[in-house]
C-alpha positions as CSV (number, residue, x, y, z in Angstrom):
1,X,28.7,-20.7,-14.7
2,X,26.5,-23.5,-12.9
3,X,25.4,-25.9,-15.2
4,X,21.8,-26.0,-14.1
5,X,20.0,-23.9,-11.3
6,X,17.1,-25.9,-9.8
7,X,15.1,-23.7,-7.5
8,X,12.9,-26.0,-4.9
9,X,9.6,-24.6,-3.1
10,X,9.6,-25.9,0.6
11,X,6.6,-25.5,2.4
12,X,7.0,-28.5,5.3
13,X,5.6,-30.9,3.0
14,X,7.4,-34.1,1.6
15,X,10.1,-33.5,-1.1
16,X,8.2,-34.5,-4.2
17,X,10.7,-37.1,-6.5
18,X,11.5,-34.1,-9.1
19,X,12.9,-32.1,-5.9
20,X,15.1,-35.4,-5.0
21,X,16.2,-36.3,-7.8
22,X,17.8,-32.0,-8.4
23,X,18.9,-32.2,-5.0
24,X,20.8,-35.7,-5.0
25,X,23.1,-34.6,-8.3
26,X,23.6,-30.8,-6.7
27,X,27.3,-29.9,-6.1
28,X,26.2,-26.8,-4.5
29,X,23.0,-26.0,-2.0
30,X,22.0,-22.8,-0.9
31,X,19.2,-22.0,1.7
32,X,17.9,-20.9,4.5
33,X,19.4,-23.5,8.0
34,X,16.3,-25.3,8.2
35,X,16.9,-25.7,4.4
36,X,20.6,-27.0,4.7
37,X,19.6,-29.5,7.6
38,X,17.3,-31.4,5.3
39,X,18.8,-34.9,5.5
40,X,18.0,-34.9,1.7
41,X,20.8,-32.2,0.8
42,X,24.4,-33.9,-0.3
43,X,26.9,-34.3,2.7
44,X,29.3,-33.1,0.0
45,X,27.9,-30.2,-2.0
46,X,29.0,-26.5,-1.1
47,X,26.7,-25.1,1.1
48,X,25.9,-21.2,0.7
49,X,23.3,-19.8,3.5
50,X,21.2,-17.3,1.9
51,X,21.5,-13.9,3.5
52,X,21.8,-11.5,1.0
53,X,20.5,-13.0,-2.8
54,X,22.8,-10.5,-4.8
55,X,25.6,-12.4,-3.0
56,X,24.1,-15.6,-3.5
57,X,23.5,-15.3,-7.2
58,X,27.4,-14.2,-7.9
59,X,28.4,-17.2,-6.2
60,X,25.9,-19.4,-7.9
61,X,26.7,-17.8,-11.0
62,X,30.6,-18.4,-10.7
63,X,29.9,-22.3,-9.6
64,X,31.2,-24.9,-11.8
65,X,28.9,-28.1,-11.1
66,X,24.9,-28.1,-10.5
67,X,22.9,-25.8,-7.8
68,X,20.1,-26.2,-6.2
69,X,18.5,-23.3,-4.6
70,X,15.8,-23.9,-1.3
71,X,13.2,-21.3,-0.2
72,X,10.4,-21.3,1.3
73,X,6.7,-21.5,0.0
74,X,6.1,-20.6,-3.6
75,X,9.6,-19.2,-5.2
76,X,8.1,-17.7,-8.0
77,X,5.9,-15.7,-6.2
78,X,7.8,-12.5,-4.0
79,X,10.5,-14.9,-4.2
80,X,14.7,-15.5,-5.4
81,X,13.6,-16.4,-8.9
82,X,13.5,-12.6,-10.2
83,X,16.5,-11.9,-8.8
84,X,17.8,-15.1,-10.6
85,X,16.5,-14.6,-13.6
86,X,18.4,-11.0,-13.8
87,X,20.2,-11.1,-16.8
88,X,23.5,-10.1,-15.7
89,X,23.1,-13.9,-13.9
90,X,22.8,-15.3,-17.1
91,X,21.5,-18.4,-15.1
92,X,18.8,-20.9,-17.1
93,X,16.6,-21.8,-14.3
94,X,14.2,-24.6,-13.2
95,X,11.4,-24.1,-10.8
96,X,9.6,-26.9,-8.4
97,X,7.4,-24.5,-6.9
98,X,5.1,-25.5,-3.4
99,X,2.6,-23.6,-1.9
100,X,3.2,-20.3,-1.3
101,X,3.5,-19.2,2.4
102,X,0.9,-16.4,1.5
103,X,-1.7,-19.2,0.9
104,X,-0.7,-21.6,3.3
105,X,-1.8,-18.4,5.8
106,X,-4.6,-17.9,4.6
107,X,-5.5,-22.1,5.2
108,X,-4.5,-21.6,8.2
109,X,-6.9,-19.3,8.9
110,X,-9.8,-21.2,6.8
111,X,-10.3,-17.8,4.9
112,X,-10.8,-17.3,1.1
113,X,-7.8,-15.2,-0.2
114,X,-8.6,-14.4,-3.7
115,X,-10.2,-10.9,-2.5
116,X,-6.9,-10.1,-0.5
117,X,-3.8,-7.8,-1.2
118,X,-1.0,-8.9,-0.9
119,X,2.2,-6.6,0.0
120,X,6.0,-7.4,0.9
121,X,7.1,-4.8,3.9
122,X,10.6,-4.4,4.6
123,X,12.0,-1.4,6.3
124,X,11.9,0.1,2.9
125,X,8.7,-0.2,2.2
126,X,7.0,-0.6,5.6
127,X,5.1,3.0,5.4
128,X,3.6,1.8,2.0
129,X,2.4,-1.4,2.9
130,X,1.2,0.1,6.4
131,X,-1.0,2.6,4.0
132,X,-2.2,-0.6,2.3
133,X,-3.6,-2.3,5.1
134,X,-5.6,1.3,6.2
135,X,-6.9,1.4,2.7
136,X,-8.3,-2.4,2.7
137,X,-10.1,-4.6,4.6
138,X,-7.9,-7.7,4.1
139,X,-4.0,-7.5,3.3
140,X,-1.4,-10.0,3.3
141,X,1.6,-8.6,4.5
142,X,5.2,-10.4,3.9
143,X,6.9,-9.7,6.4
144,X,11.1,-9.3,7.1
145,X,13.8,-8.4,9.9
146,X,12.7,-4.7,11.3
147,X,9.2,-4.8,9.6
148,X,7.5,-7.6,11.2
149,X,3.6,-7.7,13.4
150,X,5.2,-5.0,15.9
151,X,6.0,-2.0,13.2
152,X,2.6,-3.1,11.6
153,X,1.3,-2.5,14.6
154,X,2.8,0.5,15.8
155,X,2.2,2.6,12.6
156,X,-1.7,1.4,12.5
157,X,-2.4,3.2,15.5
158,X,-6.0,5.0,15.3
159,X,-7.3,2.4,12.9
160,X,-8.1,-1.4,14.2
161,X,-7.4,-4.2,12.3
162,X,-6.9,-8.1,13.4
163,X,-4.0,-9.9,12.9
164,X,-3.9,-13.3,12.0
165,X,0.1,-13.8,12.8
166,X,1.8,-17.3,11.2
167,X,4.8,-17.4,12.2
168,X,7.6,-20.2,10.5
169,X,4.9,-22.2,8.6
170,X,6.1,-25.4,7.6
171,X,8.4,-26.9,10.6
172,X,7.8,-27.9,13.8
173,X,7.7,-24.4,15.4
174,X,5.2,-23.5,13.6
175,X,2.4,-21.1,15.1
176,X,-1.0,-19.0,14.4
177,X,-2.0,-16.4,16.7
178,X,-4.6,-14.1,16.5
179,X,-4.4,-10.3,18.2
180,X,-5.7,-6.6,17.4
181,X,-3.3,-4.6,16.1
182,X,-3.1,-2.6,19.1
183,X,-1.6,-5.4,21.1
184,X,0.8,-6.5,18.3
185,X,3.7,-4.5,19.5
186,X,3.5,-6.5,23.4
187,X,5.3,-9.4,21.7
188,X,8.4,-10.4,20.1
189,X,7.2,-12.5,16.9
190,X,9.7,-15.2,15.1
191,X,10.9,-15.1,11.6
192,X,9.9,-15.8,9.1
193,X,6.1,-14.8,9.5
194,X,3.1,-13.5,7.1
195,X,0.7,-11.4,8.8
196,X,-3.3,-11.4,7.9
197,X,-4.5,-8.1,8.4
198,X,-8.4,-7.8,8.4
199,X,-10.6,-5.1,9.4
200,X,-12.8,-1.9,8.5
201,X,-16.2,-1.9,6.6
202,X,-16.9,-4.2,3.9
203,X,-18.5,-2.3,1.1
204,X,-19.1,-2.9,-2.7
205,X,-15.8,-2.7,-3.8
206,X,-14.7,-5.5,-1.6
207,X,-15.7,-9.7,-2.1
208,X,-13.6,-10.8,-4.5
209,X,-15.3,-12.1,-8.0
210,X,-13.9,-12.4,-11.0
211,X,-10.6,-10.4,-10.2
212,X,-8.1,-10.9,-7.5
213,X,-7.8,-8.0,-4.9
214,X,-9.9,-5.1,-5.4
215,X,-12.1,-5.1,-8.2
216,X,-11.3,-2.0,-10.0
217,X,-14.7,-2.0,-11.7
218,X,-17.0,-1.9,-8.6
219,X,-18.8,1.4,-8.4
220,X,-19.7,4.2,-11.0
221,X,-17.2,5.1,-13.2
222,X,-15.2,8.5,-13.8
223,X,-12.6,9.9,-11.3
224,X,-15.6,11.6,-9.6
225,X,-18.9,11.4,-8.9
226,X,-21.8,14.1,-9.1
227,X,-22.7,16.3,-6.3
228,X,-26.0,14.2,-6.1
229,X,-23.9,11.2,-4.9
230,X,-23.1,13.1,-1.3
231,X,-25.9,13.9,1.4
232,X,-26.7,17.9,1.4
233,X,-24.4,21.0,-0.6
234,X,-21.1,20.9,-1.5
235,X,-18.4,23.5,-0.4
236,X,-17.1,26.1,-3.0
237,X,-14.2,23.9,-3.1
238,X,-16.0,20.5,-4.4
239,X,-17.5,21.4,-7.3
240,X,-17.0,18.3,-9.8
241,X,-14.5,20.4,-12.4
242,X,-12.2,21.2,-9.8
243,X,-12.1,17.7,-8.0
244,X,-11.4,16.2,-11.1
245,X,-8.4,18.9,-11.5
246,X,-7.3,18.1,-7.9
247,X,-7.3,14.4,-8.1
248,X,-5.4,14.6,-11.2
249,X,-2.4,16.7,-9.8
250,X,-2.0,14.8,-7.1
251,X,-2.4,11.2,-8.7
252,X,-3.7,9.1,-5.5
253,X,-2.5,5.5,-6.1
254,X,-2.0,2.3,-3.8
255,X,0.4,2.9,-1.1
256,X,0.0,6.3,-0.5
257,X,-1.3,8.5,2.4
258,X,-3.2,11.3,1.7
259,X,-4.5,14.0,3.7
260,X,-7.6,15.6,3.1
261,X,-7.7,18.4,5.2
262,X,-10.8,20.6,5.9
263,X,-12.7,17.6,3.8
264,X,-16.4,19.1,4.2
265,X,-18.5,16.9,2.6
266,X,-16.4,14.3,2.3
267,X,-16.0,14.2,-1.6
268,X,-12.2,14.3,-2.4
269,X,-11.7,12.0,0.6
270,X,-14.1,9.1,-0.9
271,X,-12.4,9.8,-4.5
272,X,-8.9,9.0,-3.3
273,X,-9.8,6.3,-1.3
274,X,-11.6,4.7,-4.5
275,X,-8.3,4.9,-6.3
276,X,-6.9,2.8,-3.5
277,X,-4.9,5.2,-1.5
278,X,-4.9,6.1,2.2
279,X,-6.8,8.7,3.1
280,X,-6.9,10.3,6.7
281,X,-10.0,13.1,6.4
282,X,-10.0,16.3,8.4
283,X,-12.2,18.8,9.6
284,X,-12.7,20.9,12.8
285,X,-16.7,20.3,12.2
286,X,-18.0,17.3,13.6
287,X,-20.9,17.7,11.0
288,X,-18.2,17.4,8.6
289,X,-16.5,14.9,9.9
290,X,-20.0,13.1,10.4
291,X,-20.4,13.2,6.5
292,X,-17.4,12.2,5.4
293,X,-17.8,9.3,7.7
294,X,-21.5,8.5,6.0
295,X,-19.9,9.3,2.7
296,X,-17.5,6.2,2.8
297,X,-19.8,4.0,4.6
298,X,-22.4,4.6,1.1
299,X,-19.5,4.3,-1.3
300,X,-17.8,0.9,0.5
301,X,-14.3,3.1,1.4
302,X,-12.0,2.9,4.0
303,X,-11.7,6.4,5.6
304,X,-9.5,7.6,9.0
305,X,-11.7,10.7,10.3
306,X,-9.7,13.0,12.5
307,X,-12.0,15.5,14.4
308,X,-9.8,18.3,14.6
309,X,-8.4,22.0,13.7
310,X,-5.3,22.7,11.5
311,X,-2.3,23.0,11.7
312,X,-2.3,21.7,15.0
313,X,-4.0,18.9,14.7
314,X,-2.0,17.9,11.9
315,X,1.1,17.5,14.4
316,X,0.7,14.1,15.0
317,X,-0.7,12.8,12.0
318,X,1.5,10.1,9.7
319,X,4.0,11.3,7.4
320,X,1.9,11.9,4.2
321,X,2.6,11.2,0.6
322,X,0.3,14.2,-0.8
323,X,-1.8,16.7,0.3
324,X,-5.2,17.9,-0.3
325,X,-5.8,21.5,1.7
326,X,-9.6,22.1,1.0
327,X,-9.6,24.7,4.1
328,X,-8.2,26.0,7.6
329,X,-6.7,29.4,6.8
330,X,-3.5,31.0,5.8
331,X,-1.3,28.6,8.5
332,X,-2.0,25.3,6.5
333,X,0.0,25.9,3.7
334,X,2.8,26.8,5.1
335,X,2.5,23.9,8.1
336,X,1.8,21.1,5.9
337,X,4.5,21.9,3.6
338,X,7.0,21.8,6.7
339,X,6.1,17.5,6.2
340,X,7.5,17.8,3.0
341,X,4.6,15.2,0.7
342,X,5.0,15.1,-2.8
343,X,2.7,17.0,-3.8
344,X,0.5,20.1,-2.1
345,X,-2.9,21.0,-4.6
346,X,-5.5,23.6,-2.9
347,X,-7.5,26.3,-4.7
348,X,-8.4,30.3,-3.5
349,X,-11.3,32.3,-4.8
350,X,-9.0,35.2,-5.1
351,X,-5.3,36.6,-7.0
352,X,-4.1,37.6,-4.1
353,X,-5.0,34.2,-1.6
354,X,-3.5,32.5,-4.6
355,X,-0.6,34.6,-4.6
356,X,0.2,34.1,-0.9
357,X,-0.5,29.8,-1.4
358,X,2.6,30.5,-4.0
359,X,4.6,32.6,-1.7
360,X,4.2,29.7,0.7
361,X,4.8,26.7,-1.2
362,X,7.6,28.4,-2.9
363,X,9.6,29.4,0.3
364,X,9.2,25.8,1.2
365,X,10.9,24.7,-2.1
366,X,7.9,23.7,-4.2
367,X,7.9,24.0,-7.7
368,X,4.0,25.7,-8.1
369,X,1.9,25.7,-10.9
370,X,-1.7,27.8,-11.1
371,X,-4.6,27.7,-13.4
372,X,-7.6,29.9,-13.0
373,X,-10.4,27.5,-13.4
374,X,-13.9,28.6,-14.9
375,X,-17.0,25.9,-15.1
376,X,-20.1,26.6,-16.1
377,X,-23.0,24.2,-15.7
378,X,-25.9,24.2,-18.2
379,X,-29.4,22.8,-18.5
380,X,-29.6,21.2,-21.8
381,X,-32.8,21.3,-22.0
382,X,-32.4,24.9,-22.8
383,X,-28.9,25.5,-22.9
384,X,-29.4,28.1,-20.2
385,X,-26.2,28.6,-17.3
386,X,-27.4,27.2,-14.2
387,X,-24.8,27.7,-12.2
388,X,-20.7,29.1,-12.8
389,X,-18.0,28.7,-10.3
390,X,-14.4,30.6,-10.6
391,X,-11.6,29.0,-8.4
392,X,-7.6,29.5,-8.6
393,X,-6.4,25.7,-8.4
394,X,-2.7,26.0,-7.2
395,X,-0.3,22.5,-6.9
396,X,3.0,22.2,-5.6
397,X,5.5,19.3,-6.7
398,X,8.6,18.7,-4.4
399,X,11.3,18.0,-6.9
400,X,13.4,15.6,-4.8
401,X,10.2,13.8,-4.2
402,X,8.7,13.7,-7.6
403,X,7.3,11.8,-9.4
């Protein structure tokens, strides 16, 4: 086992004397090539370049002498320390960190970051950190091999953001251009690079403040809000009781996509989007759609409106994570459970609509659950019912797909 593993942050800047002194007494040095060709690295210490770090950390783990390890910016942060530190390394480790290449963007750039998110796409995890940048208006995306600027790019299309592209920060190739995201996929882009994204309506759950990201706090609280937060009636299926029962089937979080489809008023769209999701809203009524739209503008959301009638409009649409079918007739079901998401939750106003949702998901290997919802609304004043509503709420869960 290597005596001592030293792990250097190298962010162009000057070696500072604690980096020197670890990297003069290393018998082995692994890093990236610009890394290896620092003059300051041992003409005689092993020399691993880091490709893979699982591979990395055997070798370092099996080393009789002292390693260093180089990467770049900030190695604590998204960086080979974790995978270090796993404890079938059993490595003791020592960190000179630098600034991270996240912030050393952002200087680029002269923009404040503490307001950003901040993702890592690979091709893994591309989709997810795609649905991040739709559901934010500033996103720092850490890019790799197969998931750079251009997939960014490509999987944005219908919603403009800017890129603010740094590409190799730190060396002598270094370089910051700036392009929609449109135009992203016109040009081959060096690694490594971090990409700003930046874009969509500002609204009150965006600025920064006391919390990094997304203040979870901004707005009202509760999973919902009352009808007299959205502009004119809401559809039999957006009373409050059963939004609250929709949400919580389908559990919207941070890195999915949801679809709203037939999303009226725009209620369930602006819900999911203020748990940090994705949300693409549908309706075949530009009224609808027009709502929705003023909807998120008033609650400070990121929205994707797609003007539209199901299924077929839903043809082209992004690969969703789960599913909200508020309308659009008996061919939704059954279409949007051909995209396999998660999770499917609608509602029906009869047993035997309800029935035929089940039929449906059921054929198309969802496990279904259904509750027969009853909510009454009362004046407290007088305890008197002012108004009742009676809806079958029906979820499907994928189980190769769960949770």
């Amino acid at each position: 086992m290597a005596d001592r593993v030293t792990v250097i942050g190298w962010d162009g800047s000057p070696l500072t004397a604690t980096a020197r002194a670890a990297l003069g007494a290393a018998t082995l040095v692994a890093g990236a090539a610009h890394h290896l060709a620092l003059p300051e690295v041992p003409p005689t210490a092993e020399r691993i370049r880091l490709g893979s770090l699982t591979l990395a950390a055997r070798r370092i783990a099996a080393h009789r002498g002292t390693a260093v390890v180089l990467a770049d910016g900030d190695p604590g942060f998204f960086g080979v320390v974790r995978t270090l530190r796993a404890p079938e390394y059993g490595l003791e480790v020592e960190v000179v960190p630098a600034v991270s290449s996240v912030a050393a963007a952002f200087a680029r750039a002269g923009m404040p970051w503490d307001d950003a998110h901040v993702v890592v796409a690979h091709p893994r995890t591309l989709r997810r950190a795609v649905n991040v940048c739709r559901a934010h208006t500033k996103v720092a995306v850490l890019t790799a091999p197969g998931a750079g600027p251009a997939e960014l790019g490509l999987l944005l299309e219908g919603v403009h953001r800017t890129f603010v592209i740094c590409e190799e920060l730190g060396t002598e190739r270094e370089q910051v251009t700036v392009v929609t995201s449109d135009k992203a996929a016109d040009h081959t882009w060096r690694d490594p690079n971090v990409v700003i994204v930046v874009g969509g309506r500002i609204g009150a759950a965006e600025g920064g403040g006391w919390i990094a990201g997304r203040d979870p706090s901004a707005g009202p609280r509760g999973w919902t809000l009352p009808a007299g937060a959205y502009d004119g009636p809401l559809g039999e299926g957006e009373t409050q009781p059963l939004r609250v029962a929709q949400l919580a089937r389908l559990g919207p979080r941070t890195g999915d996509l949801v679809w709203d489809i037939g999303c009226g008023s725009g209620a369930f769209a602006v819900e999911a989007a203020r748990a940090g999701a994705a949300v693409l809203a549908v309706d075949r009524d530009p009224t609808a759609c027009a709502r929705t739209d003023a909807a998120a503008r008033r609650h400070g959301v990121q929205l994707q409106i797609v003007h539209g009638t199901a299924p077929h409009v839903l043809e082209n649409l992004p690969e969703p994570d789960v599913v909200r079918i508020g309308g659009g007739g008996p061919g939704v079901v059954p279409a949007v459970a051909d995209r396999r998401p998660q999770r499917i939750v609608t509602h029906a106003v009869t047993r035997d609509a309800a029935e035929r949702v089940g039929r449906d998901l059921t054929e198309h290997g969802y496990d279904v659950e259904c509750s027969l919802l009853q909510s009454v609304e009362l004046d407290t004043r007088h305890w008197t019912e002012t108004e009742r509503s009676v809806a079958f709420l029906l979820s499907g869960v994928l189980p190769d797909r769960a949770p």
